[in-house]
N, C-alpha and C positions, 0 to 999 in steps of 0.2 A: 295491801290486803287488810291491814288490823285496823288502817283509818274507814277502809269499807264496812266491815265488820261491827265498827265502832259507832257510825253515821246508823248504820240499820237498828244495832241494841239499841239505841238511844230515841227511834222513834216508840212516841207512847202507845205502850199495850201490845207489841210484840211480844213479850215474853207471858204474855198472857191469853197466847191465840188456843190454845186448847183449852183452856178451864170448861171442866164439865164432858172433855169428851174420851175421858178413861184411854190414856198410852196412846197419841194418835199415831205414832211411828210405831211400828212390830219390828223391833233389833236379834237378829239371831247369833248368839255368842259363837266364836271358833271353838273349837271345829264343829263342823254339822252332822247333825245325828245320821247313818247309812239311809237308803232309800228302802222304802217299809211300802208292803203292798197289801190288801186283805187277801189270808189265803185261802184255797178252796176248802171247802167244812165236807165233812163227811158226811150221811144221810142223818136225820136226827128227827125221833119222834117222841111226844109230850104227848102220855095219856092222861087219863083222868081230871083235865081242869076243866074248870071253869069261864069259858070265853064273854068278855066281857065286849059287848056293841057300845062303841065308844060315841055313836051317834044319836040311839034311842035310849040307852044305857040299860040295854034288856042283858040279862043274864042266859047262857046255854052252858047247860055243867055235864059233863060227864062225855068232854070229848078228846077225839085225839088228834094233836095234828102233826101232820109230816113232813120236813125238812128236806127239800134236795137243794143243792146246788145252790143255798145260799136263800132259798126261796122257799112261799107258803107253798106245799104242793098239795093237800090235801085235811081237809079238819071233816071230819065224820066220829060214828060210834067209836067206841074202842075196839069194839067186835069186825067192825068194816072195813079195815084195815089191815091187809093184807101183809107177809112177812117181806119187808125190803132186807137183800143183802148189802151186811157191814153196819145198821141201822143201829144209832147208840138211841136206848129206851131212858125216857124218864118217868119215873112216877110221881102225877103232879097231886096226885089227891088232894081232895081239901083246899085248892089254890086258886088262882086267880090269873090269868093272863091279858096284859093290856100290850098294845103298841109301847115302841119304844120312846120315852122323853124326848123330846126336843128343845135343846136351851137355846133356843131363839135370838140373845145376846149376850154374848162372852167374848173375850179378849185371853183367851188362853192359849193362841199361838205367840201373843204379845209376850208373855210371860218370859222371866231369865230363862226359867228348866221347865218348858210345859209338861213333859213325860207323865212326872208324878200326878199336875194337874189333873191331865187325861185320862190318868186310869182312876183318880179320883172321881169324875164325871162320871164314868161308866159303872164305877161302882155305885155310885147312884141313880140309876138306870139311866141313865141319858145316853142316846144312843146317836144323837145327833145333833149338831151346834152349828151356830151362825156367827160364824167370826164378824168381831165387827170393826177391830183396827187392820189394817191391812197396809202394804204397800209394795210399789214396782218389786221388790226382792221376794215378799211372800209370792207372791204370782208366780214368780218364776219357779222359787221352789215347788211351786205345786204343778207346774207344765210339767218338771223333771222328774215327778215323784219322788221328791226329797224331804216331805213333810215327815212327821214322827208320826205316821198314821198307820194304824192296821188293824188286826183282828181282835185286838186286845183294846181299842181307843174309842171314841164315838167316831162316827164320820163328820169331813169336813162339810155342810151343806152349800155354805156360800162366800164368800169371801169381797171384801173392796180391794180399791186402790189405794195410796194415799190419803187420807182426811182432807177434805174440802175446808179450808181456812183461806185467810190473808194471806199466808206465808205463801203458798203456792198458787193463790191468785190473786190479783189485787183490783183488777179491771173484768166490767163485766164483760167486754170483748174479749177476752181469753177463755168464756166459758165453753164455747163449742171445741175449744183445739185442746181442754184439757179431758172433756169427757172422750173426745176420740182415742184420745193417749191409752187415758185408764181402760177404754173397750177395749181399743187391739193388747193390751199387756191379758185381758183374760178376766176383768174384774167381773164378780156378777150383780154388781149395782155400784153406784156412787152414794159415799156415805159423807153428807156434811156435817160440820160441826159448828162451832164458834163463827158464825161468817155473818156477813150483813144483808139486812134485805135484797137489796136490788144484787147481791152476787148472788141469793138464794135462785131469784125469779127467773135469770138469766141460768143458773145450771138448769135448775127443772124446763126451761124450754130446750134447752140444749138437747136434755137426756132424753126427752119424749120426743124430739125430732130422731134421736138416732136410735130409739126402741129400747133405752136403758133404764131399769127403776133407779130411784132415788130416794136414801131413808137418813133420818138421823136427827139433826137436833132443831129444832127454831129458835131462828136467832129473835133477841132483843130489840121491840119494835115491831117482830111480824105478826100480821093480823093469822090464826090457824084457820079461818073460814078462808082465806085467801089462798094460803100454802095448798090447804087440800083442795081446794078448786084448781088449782092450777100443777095438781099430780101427786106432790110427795105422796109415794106408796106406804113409809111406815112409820111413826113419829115415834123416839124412844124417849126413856123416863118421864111422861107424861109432860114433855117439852124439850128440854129441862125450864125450870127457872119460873120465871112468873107467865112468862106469853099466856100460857092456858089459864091463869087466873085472870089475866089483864081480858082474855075473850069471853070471862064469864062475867065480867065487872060492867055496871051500870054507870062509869065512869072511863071506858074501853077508850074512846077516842081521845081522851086527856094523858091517859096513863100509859098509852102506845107512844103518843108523842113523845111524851116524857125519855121512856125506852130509847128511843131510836135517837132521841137527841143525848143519851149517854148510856152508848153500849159498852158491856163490860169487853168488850174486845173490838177497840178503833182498828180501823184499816189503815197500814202503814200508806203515805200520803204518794208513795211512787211505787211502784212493781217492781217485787224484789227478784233480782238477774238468779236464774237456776243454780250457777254454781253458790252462791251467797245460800240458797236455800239448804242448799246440802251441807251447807258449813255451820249453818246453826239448828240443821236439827238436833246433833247431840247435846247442844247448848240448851236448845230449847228443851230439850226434853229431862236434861239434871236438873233445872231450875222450877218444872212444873211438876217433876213424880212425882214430890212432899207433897204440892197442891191438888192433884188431883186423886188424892185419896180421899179428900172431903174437899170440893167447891166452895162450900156453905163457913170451913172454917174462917174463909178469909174473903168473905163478902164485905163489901165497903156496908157504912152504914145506913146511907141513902137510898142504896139496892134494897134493904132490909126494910126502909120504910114503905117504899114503892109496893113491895108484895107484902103487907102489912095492908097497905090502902087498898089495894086488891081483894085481897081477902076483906074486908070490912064494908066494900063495895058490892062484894056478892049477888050476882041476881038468880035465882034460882032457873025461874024461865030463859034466861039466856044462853046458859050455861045447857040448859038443856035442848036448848036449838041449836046451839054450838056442834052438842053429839049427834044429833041428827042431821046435819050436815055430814060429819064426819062419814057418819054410817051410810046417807046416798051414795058420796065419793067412792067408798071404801074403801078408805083413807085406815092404813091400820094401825091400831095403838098397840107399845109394848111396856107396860109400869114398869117393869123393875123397881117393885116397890122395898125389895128388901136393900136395893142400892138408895133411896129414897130416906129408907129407913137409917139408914147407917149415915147417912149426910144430917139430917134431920134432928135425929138421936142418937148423938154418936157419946154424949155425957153416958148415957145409960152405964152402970154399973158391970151390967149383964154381957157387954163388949168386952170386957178385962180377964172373961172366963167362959169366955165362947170355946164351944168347940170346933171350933175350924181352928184354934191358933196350935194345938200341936202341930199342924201339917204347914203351918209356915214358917220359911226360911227367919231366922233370926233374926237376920238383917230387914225382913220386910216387916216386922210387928215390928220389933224398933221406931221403922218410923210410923208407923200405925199409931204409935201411943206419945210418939211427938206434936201429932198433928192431934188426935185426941186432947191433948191439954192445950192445946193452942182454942180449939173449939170451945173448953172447957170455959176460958178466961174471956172471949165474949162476951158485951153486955146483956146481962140479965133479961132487955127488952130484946134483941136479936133472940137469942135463944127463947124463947118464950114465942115470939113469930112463927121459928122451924119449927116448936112441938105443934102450933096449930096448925105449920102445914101438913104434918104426917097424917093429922086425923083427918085435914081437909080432901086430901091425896087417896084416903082409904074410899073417904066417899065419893070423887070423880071416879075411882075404878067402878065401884057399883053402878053410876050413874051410866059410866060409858059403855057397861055390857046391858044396863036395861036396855039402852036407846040400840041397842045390835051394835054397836062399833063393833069389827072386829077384832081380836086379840088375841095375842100371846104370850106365853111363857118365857123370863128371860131372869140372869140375873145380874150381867152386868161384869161376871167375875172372871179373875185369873189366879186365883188361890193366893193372891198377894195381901191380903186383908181379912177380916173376920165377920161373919156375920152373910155371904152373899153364897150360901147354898139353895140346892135347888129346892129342899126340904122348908127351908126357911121361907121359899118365896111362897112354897104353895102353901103355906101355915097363915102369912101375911093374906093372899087373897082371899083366903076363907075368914080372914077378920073383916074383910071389906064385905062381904056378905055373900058370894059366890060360892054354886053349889058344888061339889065334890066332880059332879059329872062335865059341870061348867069348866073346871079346873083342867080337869081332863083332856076335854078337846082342846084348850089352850095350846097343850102340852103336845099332842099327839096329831089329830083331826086338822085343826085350823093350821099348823105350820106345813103339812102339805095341801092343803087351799093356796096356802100363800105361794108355796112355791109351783104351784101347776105340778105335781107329784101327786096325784092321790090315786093316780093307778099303781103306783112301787110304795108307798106307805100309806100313811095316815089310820087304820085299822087291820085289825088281825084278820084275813079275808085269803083264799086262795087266791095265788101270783103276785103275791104284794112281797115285801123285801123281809126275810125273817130276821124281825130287828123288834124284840121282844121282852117285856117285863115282867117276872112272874110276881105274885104278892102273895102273903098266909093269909090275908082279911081279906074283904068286899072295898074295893077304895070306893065304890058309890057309898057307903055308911057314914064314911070320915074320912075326911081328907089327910088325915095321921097313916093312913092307910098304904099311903102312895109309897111309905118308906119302910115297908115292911118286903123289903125284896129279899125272897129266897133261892134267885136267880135271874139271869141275863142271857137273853141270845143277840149278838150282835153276827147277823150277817151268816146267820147259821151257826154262828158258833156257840156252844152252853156256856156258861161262868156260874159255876154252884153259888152258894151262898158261903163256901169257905174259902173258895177262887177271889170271891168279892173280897172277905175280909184280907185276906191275904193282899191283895190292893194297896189294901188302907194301910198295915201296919209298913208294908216297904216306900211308900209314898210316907207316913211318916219318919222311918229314920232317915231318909235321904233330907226330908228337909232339917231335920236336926242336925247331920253332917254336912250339910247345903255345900256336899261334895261337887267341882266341876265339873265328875265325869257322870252327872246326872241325864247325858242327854243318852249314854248309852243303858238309860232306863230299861230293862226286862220286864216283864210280869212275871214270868214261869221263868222258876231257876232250873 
């Protein structure tokens, strides 16, 4: 076994098969938190606000609407509204009600202790999330409803399988027997990461042969007019990596080669046997935590020239036929720019006294500020590369919502790190030039487009799912807006705005104490 073991570490760039794709394994620590359901809500009605049309961004103020069973049942005058028994009243004067956030991508069932995570989300109105590491065990938790989800959490929207890598495929002939795997375990898409062209090409026929989407990263070497021609449903952090600059570069068919003739993650040269996989995921995944808090810290320095040539290559027109491809496909993009940001410009000063780090576990800044000085100590020309990618990155987001690419809202987090709140992110795409309302639908609107849901969300409408944000300002004025929450209904249920903080402050001592018994997490003592 240890000379098997030992023959597998030793081929190059195994222990490199996730870089970039944020925890590919979800590990759940013993014991597992009880099984949590949402529970039924009582009748609940919101007078006096302000309903906000998240699709024309028209204002209607002075209304009221009514909660049954979890559901919009009625928005009229305040006067039109007849007395329901048991109905708890709010008075929303002066406010604003929008659909509930959707964080489109996170990794916070990945998390040691997601509980606190969770109620951290939701106190930032997020009312619903797209996991995006998954594997065979989460699934099953969630067939048995044993997830740590409930009345008090966002809801789960979708979930993977496993991470599409080398490690668990190596031959593009095993692409059809693993996507069948991950459908019948219950996944609701295949998410790739680090993997090679031709295993790309072979999942995405796979999955469209058996009706499954397929989202995640493009590998080194792939052409994105290709990818989206040939299905991927949703590409995150605007690749990663160079691919989307190498498709906007006037020098694309040199700099692809280039790519594909030394990717940052080789395919182990034989197909690694199942039980071997199982035996080093936990291998793999001690050895990559450090590095996957920032990819960019331990970029080789060739990689750095390559997206360096990229960028200097720049064609504007191409780049903009690139998104117009994109957008016939529709083909959907997710920036996570403020994960972007934090790879990018992770020196910034402004990291060391961020307000996300009281609520992380000590152990996890720790090494946040490990790998932060690792970044640090990089040559002056690398880092000089990433600040021009962040600014480059600000304006592919503007350019990919002129051209209609689709998109949304996402940030990449699991409260393991600093810097990738949901506040953050919509702050960052109103730097890229996107309007408040644009922001919005991100958030709300387009994540039920995406998931064929826009009958039970996407806006504040009778019959749709009472999963609601209330705000003191107009978020159409300013996108600062968005974080002005004076309350939350998830699923019918109200969370004041002193419910919310109450959130925060027990979600921060738990991570101060980064007690075990965090998974028996409460909201309401």
């Amino acid at each position: 076994m240890r000379r098997i073991v030992k023959v597998i570490i030793s081929v190059g760039g195994v222990l490199t098969l996730a870089v970039g794709a944020a925890v590919a394994i979800a590990y759940w620590p013993s014991p597992l938190p009880p099984p949590q359901r949402v529970a039924a809500a009582p009748p609940l009605r919101i007078d006096n606000v302000t309903v906000v049309d998240v699709e024309t961004g028209g204002l209607t103020p002075h209304r009221s609407i009514l909660i049954v069973n979890g559901k919009i049942a009625r928005i009229a005058g305040v006067d039109q509204i007849g007395e329901v028994p048991g109905v708890r009243r709010i008075d929303a004067a002066g406010q604003y009600v929008v659909p509930g956030y959707n964080n489109m991508h996170s990794h916070i069932l990945g998390a040691d202790h997601p509980g606190a995570g969770l109620a951290l989300m939701l106190a930032e109105g997020v009312t619903g999330f797209r996991q995006m590491s998954g594997s065979e065990r989460l699934l099953k938790l969630r067939r048995e409803g044993r997830l740590p989800l409930n009345e008090n959490t966002p809801e789960l929207l979708e979930t993977p399988g496993d991470l599409v890598m080398p490690l668990n495929i190596a031959s593009t002939a095993d692409a059809g027997a693993l996507v069948t795997s991950q459908k019948r375990q219950g996944a609701d898409f295949i998410k790739v990461g680090a993997t090679t062209p031709p295993l790309l090409y072979a999942i995405l026929s796979a999955a469209r042969k058996q009706g499954i989407p397929v989202v995640g990263h493009l590998p080194e070497g792939i052409d994105p007019v290709l990818a989206s021609r040939n299905g991927i449903h949703s590409i995150e952090h605007l690749g990663p990596g160079d691919t989307m600059w190498i498709g906007c570069s006037e020098k694309k068919v040199a700099l692809m080669e280039e790519a594909e003739r030394h990717p940052s993650v080789p395919a182990p040269p034989f197909p690694i046997p199942e039980f071997a996989q199982k035996l080093l995921e936990p291998l793999v995944s001690r050895v990559m935590a450090r590095r996957l808090l920032n990819p960019a810290a331990f970029e080789k320095e060739e990689d750095v020239r390559r997206l360096q040539a990229a960028f200097d290559s720049y064609d504007p027109q191409q780049c903009r036929a690139l998104a117009q491809e994109l957008a016939r496909n529709g083909t959907w993009m997710v920036p996570t720019l403020v994960r972007l940001r934090t790879q990018y410009l992770q020196d910034l000063p402004e990291y060391r006294i961020d307000p996300a780090i009281p609520y992380l576990e000590p152990r996890a800044y720790h090494a946040w500020t490990e790998v932060a000085d690792i970044f640090a100590a990089l040559p002056e020309s690398s880092r000089q590369t990433f600040r021009e990618g962040y600014g480059r990155s600000l304006a592919l987001t503007a350019l990919l919502a002129d051209e209609g690419v689709p998109m949304m809202t996402g940030t990449d987090g699991s409260y393991q790190t600093p810097g990738l709140s949901m506040g953050q992110e919509f702050r960052e795409l109103a730097r890229a030039g996107l309007s408040p309302l644009k922001i919005l639908q991100m958030t709300t609107r387009d994540p039920a487009r995406f998931l064929g849901r826009t009958e039970t969300m996407g806006s504040v409408a009778v019959g749709k799912n009472a999963d609601l944000v209330l705000l003191s300002e107009n978020p159409l004025s300013d996108v600062s807006n968005f974080e002005r929450i004076t309350g939350v209904v998830r699923s019918g249920h109200y969370h004041s705005q002193e419910e919310l903080a109450l959130m925060r402050r027990r979600s921060f001592q738990f991570a101060q104490s980064a007690a075990p018994l965090l998974h028996n997490f409460s909201i309401r003592s």
